[in-house]
Biopython code that builds the backbone (N, CA, C, O; Angstrom):
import numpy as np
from Bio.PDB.StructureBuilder import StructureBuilder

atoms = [
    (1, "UNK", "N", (-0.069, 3.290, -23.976)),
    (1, "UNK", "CA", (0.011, 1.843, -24.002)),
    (1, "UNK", "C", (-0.125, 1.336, -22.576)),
    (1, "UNK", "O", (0.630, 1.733, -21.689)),
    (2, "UNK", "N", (-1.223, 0.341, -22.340)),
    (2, "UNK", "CA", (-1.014, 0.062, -21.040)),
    (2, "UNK", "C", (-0.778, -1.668, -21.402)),
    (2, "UNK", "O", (-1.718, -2.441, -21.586)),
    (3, "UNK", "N", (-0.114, -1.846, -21.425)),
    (3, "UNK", "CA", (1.204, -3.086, -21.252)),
    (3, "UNK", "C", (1.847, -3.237, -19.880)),
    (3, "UNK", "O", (2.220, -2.211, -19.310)),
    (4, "UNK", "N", (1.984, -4.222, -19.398)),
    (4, "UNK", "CA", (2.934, -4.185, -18.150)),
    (4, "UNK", "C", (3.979, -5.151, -19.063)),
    (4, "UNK", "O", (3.640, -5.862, -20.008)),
    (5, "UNK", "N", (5.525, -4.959, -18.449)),
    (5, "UNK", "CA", (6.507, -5.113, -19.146)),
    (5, "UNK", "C", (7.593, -5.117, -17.980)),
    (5, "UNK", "O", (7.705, -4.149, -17.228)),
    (6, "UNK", "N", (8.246, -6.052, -17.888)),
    (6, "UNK", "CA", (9.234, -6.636, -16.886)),
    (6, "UNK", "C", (10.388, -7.261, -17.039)),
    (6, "UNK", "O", (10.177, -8.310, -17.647)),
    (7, "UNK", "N", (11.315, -7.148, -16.824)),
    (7, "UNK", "CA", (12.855, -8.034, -16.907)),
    (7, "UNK", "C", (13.131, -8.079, -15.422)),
    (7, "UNK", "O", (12.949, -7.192, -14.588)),
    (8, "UNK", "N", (13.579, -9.226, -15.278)),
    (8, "UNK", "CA", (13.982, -10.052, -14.351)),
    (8, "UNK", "C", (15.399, -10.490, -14.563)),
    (8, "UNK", "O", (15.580, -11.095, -15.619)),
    (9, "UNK", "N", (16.417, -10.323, -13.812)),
    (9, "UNK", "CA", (17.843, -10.782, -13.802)),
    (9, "UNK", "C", (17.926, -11.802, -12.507)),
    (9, "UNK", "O", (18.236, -11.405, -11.384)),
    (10, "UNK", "N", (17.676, -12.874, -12.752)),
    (10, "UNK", "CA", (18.195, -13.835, -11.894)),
    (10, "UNK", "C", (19.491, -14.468, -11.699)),
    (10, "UNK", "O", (19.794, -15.151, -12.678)),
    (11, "UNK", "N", (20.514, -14.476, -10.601)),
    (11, "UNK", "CA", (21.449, -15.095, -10.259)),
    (11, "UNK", "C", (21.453, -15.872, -9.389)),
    (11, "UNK", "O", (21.135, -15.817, -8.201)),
    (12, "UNK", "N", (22.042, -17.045, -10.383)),
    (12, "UNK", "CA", (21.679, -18.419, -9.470)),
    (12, "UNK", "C", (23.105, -18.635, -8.834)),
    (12, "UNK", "O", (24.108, -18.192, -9.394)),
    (13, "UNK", "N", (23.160, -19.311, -7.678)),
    (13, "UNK", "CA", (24.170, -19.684, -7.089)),
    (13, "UNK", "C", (25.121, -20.664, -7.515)),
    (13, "UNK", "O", (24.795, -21.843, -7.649)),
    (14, "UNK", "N", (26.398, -20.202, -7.758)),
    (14, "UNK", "CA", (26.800, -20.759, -8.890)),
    (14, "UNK", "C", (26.849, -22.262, -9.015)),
    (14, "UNK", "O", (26.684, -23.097, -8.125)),
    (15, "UNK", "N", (27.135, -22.461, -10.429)),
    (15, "UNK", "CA", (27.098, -24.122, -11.196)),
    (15, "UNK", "C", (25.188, -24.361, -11.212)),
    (15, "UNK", "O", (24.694, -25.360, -11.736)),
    (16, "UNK", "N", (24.337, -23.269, -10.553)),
    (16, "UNK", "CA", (23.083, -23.980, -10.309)),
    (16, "UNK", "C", (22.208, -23.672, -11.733)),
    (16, "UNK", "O", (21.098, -24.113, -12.032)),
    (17, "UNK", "N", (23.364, -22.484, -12.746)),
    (17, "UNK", "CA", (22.012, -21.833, -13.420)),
    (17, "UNK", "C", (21.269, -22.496, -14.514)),
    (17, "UNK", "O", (20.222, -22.026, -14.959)),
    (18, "UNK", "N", (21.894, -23.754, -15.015)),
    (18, "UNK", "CA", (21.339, -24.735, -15.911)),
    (18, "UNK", "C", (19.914, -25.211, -15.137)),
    (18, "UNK", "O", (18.816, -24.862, -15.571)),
    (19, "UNK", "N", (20.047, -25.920, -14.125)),
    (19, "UNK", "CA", (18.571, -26.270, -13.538)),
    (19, "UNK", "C", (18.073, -25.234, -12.793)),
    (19, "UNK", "O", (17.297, -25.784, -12.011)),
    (20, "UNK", "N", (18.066, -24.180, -12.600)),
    (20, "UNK", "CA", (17.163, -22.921, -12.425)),
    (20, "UNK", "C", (16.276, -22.439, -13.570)),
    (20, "UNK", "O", (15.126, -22.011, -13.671)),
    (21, "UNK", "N", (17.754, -22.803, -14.756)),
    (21, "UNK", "CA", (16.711, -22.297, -16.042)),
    (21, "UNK", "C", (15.512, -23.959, -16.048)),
    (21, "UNK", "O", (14.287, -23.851, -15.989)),
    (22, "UNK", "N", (16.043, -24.957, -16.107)),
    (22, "UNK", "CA", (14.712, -26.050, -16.380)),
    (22, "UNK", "C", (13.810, -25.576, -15.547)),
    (22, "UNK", "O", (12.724, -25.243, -16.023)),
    (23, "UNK", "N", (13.992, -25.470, -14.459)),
    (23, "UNK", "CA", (12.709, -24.823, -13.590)),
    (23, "UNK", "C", (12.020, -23.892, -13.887)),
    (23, "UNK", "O", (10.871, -23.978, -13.457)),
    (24, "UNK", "N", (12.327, -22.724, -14.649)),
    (24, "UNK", "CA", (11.660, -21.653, -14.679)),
    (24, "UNK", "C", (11.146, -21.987, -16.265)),
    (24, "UNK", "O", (10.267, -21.308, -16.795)),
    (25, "UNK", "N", (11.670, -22.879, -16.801)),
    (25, "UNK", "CA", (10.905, -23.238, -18.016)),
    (25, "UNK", "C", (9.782, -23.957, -18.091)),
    (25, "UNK", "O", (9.003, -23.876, -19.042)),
    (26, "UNK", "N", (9.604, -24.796, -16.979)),
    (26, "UNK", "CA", (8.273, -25.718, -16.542)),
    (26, "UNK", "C", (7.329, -24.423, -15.987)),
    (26, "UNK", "O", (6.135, -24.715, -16.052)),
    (27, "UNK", "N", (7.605, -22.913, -15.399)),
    (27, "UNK", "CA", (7.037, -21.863, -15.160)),
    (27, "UNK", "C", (6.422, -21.526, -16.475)),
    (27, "UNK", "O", (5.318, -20.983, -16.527)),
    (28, "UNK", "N", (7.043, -21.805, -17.434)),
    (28, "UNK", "CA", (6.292, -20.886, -18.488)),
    (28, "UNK", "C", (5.600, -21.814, -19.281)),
    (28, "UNK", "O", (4.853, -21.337, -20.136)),
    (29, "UNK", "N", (5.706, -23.366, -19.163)),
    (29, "UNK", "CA", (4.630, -24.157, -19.560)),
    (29, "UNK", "C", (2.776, -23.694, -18.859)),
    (29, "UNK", "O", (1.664, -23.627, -19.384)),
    (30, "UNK", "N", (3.378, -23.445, -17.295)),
    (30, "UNK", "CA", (2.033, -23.001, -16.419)),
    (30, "UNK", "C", (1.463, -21.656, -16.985)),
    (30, "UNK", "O", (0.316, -21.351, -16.659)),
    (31, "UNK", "N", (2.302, -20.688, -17.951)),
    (31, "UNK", "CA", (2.173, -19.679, -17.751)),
    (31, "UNK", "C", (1.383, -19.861, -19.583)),
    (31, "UNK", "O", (0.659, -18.879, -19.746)),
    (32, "UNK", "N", (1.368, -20.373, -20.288)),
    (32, "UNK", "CA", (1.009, -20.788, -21.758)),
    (32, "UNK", "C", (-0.559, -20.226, -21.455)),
    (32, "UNK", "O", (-1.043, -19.307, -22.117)),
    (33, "UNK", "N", (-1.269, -20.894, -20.384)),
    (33, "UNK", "CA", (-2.929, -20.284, -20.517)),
    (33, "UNK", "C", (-3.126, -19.606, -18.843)),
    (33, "UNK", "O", (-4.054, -19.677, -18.036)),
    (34, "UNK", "N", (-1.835, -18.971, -18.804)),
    (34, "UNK", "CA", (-2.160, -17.398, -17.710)),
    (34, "UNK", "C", (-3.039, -16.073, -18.444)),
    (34, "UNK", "O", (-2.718, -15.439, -19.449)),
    (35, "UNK", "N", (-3.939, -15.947, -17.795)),
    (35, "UNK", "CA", (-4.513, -14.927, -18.548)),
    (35, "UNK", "C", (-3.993, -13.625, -18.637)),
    (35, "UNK", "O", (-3.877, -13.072, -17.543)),
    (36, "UNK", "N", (-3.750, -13.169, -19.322)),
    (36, "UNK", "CA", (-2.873, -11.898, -19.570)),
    (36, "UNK", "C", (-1.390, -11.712, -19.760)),
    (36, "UNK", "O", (-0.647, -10.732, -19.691)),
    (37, "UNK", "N", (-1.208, -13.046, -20.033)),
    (37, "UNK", "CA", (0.218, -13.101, -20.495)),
    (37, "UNK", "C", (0.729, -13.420, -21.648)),
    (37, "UNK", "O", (0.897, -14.550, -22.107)),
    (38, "UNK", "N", (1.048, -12.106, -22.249)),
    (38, "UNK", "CA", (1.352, -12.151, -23.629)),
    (38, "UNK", "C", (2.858, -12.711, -24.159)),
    (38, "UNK", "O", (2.928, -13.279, -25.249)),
    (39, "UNK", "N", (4.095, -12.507, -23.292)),
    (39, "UNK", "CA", (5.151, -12.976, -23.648)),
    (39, "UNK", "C", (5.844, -13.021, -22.438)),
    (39, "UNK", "O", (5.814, -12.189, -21.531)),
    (40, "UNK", "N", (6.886, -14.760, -22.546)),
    (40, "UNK", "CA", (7.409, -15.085, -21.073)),
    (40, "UNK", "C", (8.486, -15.309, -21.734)),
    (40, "UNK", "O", (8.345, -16.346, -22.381)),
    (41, "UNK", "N", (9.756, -14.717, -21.924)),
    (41, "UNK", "CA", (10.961, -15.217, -22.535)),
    (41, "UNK", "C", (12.070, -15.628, -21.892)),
    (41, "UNK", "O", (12.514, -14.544, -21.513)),
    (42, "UNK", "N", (12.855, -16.480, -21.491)),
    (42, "UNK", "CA", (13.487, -16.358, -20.396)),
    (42, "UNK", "C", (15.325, -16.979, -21.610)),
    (42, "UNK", "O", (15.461, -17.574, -22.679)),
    (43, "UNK", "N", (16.185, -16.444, -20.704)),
    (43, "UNK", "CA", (17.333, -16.399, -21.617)),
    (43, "UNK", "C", (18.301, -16.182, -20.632)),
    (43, "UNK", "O", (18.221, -15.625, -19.537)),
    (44, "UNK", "N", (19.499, -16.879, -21.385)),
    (44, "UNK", "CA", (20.923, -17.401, -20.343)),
    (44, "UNK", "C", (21.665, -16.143, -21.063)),
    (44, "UNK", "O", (21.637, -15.827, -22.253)),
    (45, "UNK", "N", (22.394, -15.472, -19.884)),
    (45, "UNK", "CA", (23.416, -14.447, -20.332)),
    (45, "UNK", "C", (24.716, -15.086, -20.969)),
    (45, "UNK", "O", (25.373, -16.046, -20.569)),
    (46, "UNK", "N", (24.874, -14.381, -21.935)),
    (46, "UNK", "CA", (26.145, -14.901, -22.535)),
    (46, "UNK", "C", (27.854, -14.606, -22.715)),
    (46, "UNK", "O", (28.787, -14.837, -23.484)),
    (47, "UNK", "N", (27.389, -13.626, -20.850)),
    (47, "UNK", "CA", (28.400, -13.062, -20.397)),
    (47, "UNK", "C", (28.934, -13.182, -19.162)),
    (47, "UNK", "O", (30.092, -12.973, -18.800)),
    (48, "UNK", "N", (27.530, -13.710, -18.249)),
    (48, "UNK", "CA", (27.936, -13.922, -16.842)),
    (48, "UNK", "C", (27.158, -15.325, -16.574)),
    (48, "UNK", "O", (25.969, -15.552, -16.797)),
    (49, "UNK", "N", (28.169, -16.241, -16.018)),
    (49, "UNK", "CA", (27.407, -17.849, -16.342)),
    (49, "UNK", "C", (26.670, -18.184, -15.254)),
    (49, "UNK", "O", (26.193, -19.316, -15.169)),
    (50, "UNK", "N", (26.527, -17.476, -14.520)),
    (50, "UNK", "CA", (24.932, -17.535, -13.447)),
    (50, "UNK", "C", (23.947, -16.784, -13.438)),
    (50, "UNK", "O", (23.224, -16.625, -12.455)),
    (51, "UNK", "N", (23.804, -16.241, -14.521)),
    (51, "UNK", "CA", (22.982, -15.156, -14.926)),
    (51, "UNK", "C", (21.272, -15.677, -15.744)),
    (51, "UNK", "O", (21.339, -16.121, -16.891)),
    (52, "UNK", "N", (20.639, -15.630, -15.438)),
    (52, "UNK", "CA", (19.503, -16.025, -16.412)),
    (52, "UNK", "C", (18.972, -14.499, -16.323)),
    (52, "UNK", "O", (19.499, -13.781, -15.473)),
    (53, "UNK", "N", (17.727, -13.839, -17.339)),
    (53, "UNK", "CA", (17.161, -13.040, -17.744)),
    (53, "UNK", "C", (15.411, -13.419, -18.040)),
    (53, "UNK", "O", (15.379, -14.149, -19.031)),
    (54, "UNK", "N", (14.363, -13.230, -17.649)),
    (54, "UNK", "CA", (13.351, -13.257, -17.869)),
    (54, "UNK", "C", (12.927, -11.816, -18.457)),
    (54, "UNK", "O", (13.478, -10.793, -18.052)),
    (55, "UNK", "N", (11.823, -11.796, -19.523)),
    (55, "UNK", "CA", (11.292, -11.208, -20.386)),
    (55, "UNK", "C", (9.608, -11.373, -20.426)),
    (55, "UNK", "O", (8.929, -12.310, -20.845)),
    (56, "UNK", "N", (9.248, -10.203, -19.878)),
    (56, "UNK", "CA", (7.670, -10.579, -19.408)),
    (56, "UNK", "C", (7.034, -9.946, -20.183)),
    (56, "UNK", "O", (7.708, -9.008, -20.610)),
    (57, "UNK", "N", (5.776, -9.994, -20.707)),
    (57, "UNK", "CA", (4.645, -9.020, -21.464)),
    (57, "UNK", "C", (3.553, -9.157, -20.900)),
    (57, "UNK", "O", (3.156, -10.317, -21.017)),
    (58, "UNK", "N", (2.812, -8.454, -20.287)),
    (58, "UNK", "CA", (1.466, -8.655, -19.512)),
    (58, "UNK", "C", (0.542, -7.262, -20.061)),
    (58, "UNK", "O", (0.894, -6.086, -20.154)),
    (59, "UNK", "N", (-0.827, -7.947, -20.387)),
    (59, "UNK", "CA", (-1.646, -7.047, -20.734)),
    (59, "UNK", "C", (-2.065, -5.603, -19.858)),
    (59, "UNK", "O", (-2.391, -4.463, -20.190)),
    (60, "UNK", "N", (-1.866, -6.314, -18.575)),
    (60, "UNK", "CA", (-1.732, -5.004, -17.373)),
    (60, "UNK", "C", (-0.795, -5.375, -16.122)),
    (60, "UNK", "O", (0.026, -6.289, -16.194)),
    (61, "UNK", "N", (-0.917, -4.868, -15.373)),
    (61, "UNK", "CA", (0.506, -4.646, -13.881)),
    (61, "UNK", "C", (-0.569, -5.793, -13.334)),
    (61, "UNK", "O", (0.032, -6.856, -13.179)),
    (62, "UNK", "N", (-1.865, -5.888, -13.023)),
    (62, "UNK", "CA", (-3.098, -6.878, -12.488)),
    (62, "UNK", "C", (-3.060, -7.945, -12.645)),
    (62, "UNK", "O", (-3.296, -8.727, -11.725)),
    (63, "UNK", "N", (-2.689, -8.415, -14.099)),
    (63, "UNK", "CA", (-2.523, -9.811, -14.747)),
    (63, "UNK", "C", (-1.364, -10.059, -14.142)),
    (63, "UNK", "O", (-1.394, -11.016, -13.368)),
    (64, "UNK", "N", (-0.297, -9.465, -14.257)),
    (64, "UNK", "CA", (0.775, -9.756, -13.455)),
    (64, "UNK", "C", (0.788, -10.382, -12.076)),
    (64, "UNK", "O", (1.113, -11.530, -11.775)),
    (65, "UNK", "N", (0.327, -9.295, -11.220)),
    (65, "UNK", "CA", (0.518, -9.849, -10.206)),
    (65, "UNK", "C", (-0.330, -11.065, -9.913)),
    (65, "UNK", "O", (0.180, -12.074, -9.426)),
    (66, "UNK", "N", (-2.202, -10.949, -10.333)),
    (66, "UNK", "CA", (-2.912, -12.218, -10.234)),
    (66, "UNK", "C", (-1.886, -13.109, -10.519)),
    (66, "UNK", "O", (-1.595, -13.604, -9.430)),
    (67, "UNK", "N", (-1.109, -13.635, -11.463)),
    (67, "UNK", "CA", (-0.032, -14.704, -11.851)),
    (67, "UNK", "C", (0.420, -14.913, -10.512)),
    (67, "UNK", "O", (0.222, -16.059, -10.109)),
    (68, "UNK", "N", (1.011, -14.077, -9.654)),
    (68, "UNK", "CA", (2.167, -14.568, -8.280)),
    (68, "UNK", "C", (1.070, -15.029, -7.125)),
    (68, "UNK", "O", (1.394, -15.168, -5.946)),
    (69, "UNK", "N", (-0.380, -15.266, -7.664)),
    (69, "UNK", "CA", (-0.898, -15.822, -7.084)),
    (69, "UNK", "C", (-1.541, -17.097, -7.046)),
    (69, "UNK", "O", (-2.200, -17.645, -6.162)),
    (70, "UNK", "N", (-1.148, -17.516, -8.401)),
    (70, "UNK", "CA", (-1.958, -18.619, -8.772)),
    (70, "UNK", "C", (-0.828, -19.639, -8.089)),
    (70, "UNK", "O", (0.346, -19.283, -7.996)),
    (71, "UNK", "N", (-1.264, -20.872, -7.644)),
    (71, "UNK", "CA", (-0.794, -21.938, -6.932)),
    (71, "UNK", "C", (0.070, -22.816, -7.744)),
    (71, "UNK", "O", (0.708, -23.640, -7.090)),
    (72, "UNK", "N", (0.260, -22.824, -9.247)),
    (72, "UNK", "CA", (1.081, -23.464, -9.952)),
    (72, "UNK", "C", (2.500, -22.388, -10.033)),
    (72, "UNK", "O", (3.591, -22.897, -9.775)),
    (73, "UNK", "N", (2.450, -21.251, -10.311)),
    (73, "UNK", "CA", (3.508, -20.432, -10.340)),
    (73, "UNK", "C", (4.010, -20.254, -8.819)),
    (73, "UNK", "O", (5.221, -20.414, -8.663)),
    (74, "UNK", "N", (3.427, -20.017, -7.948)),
    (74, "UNK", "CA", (4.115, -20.398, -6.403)),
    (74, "UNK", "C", (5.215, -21.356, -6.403)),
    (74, "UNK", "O", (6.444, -21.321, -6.335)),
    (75, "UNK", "N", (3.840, -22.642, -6.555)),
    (75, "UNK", "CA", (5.320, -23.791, -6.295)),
    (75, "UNK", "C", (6.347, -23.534, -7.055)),
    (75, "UNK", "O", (7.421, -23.633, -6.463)),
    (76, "UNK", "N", (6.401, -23.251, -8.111)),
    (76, "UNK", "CA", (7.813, -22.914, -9.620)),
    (76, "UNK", "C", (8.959, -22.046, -8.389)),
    (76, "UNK", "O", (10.075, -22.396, -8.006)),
    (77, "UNK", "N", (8.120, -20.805, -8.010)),
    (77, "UNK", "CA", (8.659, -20.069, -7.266)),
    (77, "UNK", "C", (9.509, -20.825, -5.868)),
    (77, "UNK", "O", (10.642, -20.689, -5.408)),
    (78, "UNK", "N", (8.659, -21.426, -5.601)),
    (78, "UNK", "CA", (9.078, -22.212, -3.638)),
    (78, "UNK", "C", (10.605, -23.220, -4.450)),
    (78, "UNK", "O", (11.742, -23.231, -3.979)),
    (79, "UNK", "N", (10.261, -23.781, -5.413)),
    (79, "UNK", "CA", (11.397, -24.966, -6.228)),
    (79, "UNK", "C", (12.197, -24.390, -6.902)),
    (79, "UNK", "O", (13.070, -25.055, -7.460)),
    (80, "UNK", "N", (12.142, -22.748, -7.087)),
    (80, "UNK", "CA", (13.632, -21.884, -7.406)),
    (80, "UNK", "C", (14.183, -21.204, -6.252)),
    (80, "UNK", "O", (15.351, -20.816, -6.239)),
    (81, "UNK", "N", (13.549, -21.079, -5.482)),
    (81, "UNK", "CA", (14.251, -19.979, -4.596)),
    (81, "UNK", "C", (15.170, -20.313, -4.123)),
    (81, "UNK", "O", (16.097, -19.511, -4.012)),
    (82, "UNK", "N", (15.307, -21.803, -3.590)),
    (82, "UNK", "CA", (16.977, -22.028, -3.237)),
    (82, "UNK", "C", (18.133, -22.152, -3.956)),
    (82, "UNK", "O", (19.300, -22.119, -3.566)),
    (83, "UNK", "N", (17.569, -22.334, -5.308)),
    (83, "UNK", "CA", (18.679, -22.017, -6.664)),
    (83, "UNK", "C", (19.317, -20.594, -6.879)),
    (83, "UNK", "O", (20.304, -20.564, -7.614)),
    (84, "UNK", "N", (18.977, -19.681, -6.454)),
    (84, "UNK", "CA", (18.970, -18.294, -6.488)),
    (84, "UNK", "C", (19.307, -17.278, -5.511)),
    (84, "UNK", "O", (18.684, -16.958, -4.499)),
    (85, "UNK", "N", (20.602, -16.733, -6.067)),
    (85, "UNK", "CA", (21.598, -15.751, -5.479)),
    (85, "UNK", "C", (21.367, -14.594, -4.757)),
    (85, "UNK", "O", (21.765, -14.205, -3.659)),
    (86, "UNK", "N", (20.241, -13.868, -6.071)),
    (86, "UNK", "CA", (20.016, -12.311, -6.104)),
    (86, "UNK", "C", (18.775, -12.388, -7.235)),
    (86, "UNK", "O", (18.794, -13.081, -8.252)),
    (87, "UNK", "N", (17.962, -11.720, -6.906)),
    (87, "UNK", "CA", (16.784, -11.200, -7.766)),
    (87, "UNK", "C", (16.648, -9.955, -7.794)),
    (87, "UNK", "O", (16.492, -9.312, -6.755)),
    (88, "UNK", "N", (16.690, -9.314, -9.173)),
    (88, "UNK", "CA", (16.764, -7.681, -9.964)),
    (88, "UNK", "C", (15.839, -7.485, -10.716)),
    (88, "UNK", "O", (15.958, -7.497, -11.941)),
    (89, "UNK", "N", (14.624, -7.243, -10.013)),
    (89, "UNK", "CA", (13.402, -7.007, -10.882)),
    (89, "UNK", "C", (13.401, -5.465, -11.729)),
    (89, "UNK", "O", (13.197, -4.479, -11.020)),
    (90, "UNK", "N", (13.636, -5.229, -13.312)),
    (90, "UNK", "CA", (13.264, -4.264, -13.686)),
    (90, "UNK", "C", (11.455, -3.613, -14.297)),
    (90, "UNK", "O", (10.767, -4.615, -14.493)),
    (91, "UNK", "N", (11.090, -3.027, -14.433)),
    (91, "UNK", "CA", (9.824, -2.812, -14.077)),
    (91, "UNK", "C", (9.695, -1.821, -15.481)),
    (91, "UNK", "O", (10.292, -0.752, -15.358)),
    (92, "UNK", "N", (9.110, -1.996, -16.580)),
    (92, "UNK", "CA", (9.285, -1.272, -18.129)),
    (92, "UNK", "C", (7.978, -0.555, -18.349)),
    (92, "UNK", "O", (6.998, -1.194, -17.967)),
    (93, "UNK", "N", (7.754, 0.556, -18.845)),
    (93, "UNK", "CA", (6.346, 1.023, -19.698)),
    (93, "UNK", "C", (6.831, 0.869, -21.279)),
    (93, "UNK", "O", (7.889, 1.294, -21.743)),
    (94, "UNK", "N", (5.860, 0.201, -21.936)),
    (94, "UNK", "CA", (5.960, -0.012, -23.205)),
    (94, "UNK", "C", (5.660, 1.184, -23.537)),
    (94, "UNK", "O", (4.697, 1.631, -22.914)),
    (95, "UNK", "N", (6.241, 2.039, -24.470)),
    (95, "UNK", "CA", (5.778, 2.901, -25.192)),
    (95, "UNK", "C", (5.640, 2.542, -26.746)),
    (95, "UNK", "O", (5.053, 3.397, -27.409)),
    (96, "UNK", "N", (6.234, 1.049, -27.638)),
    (96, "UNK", "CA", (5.635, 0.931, -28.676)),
    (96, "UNK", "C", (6.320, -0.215, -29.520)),
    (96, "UNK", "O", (7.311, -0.780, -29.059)),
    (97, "UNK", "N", (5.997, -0.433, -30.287)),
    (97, "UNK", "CA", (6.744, -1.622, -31.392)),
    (97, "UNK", "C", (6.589, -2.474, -31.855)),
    (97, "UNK", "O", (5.592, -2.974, -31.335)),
    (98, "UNK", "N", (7.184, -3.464, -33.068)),
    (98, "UNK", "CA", (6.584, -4.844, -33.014)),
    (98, "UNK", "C", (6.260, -5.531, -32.080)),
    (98, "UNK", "O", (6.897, -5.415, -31.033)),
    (99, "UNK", "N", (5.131, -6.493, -32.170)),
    (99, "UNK", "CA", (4.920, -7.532, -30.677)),
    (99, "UNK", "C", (3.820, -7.103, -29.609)),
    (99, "UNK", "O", (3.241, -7.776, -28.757)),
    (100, "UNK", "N", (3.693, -5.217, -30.077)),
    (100, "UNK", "CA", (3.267, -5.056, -28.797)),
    (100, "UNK", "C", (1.732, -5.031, -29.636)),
    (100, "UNK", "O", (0.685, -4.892, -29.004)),
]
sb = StructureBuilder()
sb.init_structure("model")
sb.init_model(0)
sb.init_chain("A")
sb.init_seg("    ")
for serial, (resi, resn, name, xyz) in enumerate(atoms, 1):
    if name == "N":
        sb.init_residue(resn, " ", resi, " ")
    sb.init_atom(name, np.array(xyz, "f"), 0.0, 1.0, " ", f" {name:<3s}", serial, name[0])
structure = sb.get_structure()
């Protein structure tokens, strides 16, 4: 399977993670006709309250990164970064399942 597949644990500085998440949700409006992006899920932990979680599906590791280049996902990026604590990029090989 060549899938690129990613989780992201973002911690926002606290009280910030409600508008970190609006922000990164206007990211995945930009990201609707990214080419090679099959699934952008992004989700509030329901254990640690500065916690958000992103959920990536990319047709390859290429599509991916082309994305951190396009000039609409930048700015998303430049208008979160001061919301944000700590970034924990996990890095997945799909080996199979629904979705994929």
């Amino acid at each position: 399977m060549s899938k690129f597949v990613m989780l992201g644990k973002l911690t926002a500085h606290p009280g910030q993670r409600d508008e970190l998440a609006r922000l990164m949700l206007e990211s995945s409006e930009s990201l609707e006709a990214m080419e090679g992006c099959l699934q952008y899920i992004l989700s509030e932990s329901a254990d640690e309250p500065d916690v958000l979680w992103i959920s990536e599906i990319w047709e390859s590791a290429e599509a991916h990164a082309a994305s951190l280049k396009d000039e609409n996902v930048l700015a998303i990026i430049s208008r979160c970064r001061p919301l944000i604590a700590a970034v924990t990029p996990v890095k997945l090989r799909a080996l199979g399942g629904k979705g994929l």
